[in-house]
C-alpha positions as CSV (number, residue, x, y, z in Angstrom):
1,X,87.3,117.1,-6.6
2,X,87.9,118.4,-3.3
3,X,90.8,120.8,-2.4
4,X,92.2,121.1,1.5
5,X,94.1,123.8,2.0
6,X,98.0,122.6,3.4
7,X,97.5,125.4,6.6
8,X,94.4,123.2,7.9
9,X,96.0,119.7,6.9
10,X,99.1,121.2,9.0
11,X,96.9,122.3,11.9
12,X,95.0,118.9,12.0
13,X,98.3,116.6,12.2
14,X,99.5,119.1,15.4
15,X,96.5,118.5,17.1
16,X,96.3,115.0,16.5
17,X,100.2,114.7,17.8
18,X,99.6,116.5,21.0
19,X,96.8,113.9,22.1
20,X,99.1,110.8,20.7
21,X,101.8,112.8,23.3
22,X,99.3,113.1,25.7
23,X,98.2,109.8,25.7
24,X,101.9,108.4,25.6
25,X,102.4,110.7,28.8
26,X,99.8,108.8,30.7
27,X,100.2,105.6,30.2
28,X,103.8,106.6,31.3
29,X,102.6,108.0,34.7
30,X,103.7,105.8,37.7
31,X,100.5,103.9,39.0
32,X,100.5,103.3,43.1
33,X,101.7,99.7,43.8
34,X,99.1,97.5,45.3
35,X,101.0,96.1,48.0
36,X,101.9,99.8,49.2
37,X,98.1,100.8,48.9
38,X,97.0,97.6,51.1
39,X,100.1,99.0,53.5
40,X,98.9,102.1,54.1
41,X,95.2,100.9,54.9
42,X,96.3,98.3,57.5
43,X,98.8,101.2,59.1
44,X,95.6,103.3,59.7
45,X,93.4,100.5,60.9
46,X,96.3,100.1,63.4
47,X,96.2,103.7,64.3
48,X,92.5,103.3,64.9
49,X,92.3,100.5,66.7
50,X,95.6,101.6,68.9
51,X,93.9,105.1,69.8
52,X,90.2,103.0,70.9
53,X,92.4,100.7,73.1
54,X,94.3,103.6,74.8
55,X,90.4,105.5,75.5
56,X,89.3,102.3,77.2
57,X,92.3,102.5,79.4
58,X,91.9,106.0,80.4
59,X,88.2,105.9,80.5
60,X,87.5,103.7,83.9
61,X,90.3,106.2,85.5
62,X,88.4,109.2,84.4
63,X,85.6,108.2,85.6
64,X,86.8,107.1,89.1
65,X,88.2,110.6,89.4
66,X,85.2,112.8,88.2
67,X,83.2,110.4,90.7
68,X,85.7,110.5,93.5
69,X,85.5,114.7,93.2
70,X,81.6,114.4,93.0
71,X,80.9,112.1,96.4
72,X,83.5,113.7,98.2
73,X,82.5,117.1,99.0
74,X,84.8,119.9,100.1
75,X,83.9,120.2,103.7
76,X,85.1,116.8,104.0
77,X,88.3,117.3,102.2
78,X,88.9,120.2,104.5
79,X,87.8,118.3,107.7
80,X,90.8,115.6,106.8
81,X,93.1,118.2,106.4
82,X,92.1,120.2,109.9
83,X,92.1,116.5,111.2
84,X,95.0,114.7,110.2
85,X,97.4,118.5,111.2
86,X,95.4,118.2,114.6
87,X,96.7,114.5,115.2
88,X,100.1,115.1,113.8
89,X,100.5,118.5,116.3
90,X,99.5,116.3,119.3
91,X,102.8,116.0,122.2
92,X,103.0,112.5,123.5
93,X,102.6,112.0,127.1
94,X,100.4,109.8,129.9
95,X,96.7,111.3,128.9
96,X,94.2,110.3,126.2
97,X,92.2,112.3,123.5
98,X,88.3,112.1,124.7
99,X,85.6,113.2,122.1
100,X,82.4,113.3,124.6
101,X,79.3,110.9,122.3
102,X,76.1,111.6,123.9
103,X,73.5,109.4,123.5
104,X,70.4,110.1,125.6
105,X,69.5,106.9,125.9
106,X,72.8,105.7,126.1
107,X,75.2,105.5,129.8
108,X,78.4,105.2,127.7
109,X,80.8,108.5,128.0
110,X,82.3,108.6,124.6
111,X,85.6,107.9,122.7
112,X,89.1,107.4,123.6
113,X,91.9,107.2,121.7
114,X,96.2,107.7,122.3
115,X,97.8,111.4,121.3
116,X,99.1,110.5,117.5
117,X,96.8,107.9,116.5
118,X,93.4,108.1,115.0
119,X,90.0,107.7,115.6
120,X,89.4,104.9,113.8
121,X,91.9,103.5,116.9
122,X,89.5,104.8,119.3
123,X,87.1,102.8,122.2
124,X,84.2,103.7,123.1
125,X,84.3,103.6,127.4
126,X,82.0,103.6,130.1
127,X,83.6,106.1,132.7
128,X,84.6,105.5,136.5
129,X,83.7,108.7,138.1
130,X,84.3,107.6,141.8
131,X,87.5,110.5,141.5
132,X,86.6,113.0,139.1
133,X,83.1,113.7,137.9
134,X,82.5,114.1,133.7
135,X,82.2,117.8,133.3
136,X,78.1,117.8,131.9
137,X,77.4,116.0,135.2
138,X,79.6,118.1,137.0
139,X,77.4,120.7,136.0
140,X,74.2,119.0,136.1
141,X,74.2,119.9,132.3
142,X,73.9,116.1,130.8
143,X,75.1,115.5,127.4
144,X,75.6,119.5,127.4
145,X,78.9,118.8,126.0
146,X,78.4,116.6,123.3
147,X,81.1,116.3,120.4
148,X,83.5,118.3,122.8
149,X,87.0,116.9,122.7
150,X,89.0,116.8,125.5
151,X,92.0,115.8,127.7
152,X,91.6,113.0,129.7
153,X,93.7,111.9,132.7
154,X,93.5,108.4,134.1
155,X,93.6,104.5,133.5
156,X,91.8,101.2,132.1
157,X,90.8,99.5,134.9
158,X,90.9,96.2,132.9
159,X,87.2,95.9,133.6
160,X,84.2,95.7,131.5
161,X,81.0,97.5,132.2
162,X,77.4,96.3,131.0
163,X,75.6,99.2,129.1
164,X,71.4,98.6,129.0
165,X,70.8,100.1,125.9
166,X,72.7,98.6,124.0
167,X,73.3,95.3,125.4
168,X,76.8,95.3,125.5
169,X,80.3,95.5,127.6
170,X,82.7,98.5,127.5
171,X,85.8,99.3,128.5
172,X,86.0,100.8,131.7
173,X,88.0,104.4,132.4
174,X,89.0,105.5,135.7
175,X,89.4,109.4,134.9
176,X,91.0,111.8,137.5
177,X,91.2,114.7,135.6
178,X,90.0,116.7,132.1
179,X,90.8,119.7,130.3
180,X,88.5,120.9,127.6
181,X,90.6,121.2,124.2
182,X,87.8,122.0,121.9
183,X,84.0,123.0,122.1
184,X,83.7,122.7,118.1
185,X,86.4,120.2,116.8
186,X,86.8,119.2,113.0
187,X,83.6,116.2,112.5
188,X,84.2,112.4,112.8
189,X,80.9,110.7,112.3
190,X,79.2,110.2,109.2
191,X,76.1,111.8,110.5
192,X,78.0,115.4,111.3
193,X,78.3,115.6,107.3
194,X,74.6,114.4,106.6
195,X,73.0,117.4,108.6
196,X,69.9,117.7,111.4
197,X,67.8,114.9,109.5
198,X,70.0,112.2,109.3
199,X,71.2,112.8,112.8
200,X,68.0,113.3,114.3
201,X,67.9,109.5,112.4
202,X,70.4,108.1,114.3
203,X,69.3,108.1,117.6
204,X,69.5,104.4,118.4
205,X,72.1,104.1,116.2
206,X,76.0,103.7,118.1
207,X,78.3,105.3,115.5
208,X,82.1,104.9,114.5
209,X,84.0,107.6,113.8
210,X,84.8,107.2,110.2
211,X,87.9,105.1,109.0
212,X,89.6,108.4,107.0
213,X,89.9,110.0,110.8
């Protein structure tokens, strides 16, 4: 016959009450509803896709302006500035702005443009020097003053003038007087950035100043 001693039948019912309670205590635990759980995953697929479609906004923008700083050195930032404060400084009056475009194979004098307006408003004249003689020839220095800008006295004439070279008619300037402004004025062709080579390059080729000056 077998004896169990009442301390170990007591300790056996305890420990078999606790895991009943324990048991009891999670079925009892609040489980997370399914419709919140399927809420909560379409809220962060929203997050995501929000946070893609603001990155290809930006993106394109960034780009641009990492790409704009990279082709657009600093000497040419600096040349707009010197240009645009030159421009802006000039008084009105009965004269035009002259940058002198020599061109040894070329008979054309160079650029004129009105105080206050830019280059990109500029002509490019053949010069009547019946009154007043161009300063190179003057000084039997020819195209000595390239890229020199200066003050130019005078009128249109209304006429055109046939250039050789380049096959084509100018406008024609009657000039009575100069005065020398600059001898080394802020760059307005493409080439002045692009150094000897490209210059050298450009010998047959008639230049614009750029659209920016």
């Amino acid at each position: 016959m077998l004896h169990i001693k009442r301390g170990a039948a007591r300790t056996s019912t305890s420990n078999m009450q606790n895991f009943t309670d324990a048991a009891d205590r999670c079925k009892k635990k609040p489980a997370i509803a399914p419709g919140s759980e399927l809420s909560r995953c379409r809220s962060c697929k929203m997050s995501i896709l929000q946070l893609r479609q603001t990155i290809k906004a930006f993106l394109p923008a960034t780009l641009i302006l990492v790409a704009g700083c990279e082709t657009e050195p600093t000497g040419i930032q600096n040349a707009k500035v010197q240009m645009a404060a030159r421009i802006a400084a000039e008084p009105t009056g009965d004269y035009y702005i002259g940058r002198r475009y020599f061109k040894p194979d070329f008979k054309f004098w160079g650029y004129l443009r009105k105080p206050g307006q830019p280059w990109n408003t500029s002509q490019l004249v053949m010069l009547n020097e019946k009154q007043k003689l161009a300063p190179d020839r003057e000084a039997l220095k020819f195209g000595s003053d390239n890229n020199y800008e200066y003050k130019l006295y005078g009128r249109f004439s209304g006429d055109k003038v046939y250039e050789p070279a380049s096959n084509r008619l100018y406008p024609e300037f009657v000039v009575t007087r100069f005065e020398l402004i600059s001898t080394n004025p802020p760059p307005i062709f493409k080439s002045q950035f692009s150094g000897r080579t490209e210059a050298a390059q450009t010998r047959y080729v008639i230049e614009k100043p750029e659209p920016e000056f």
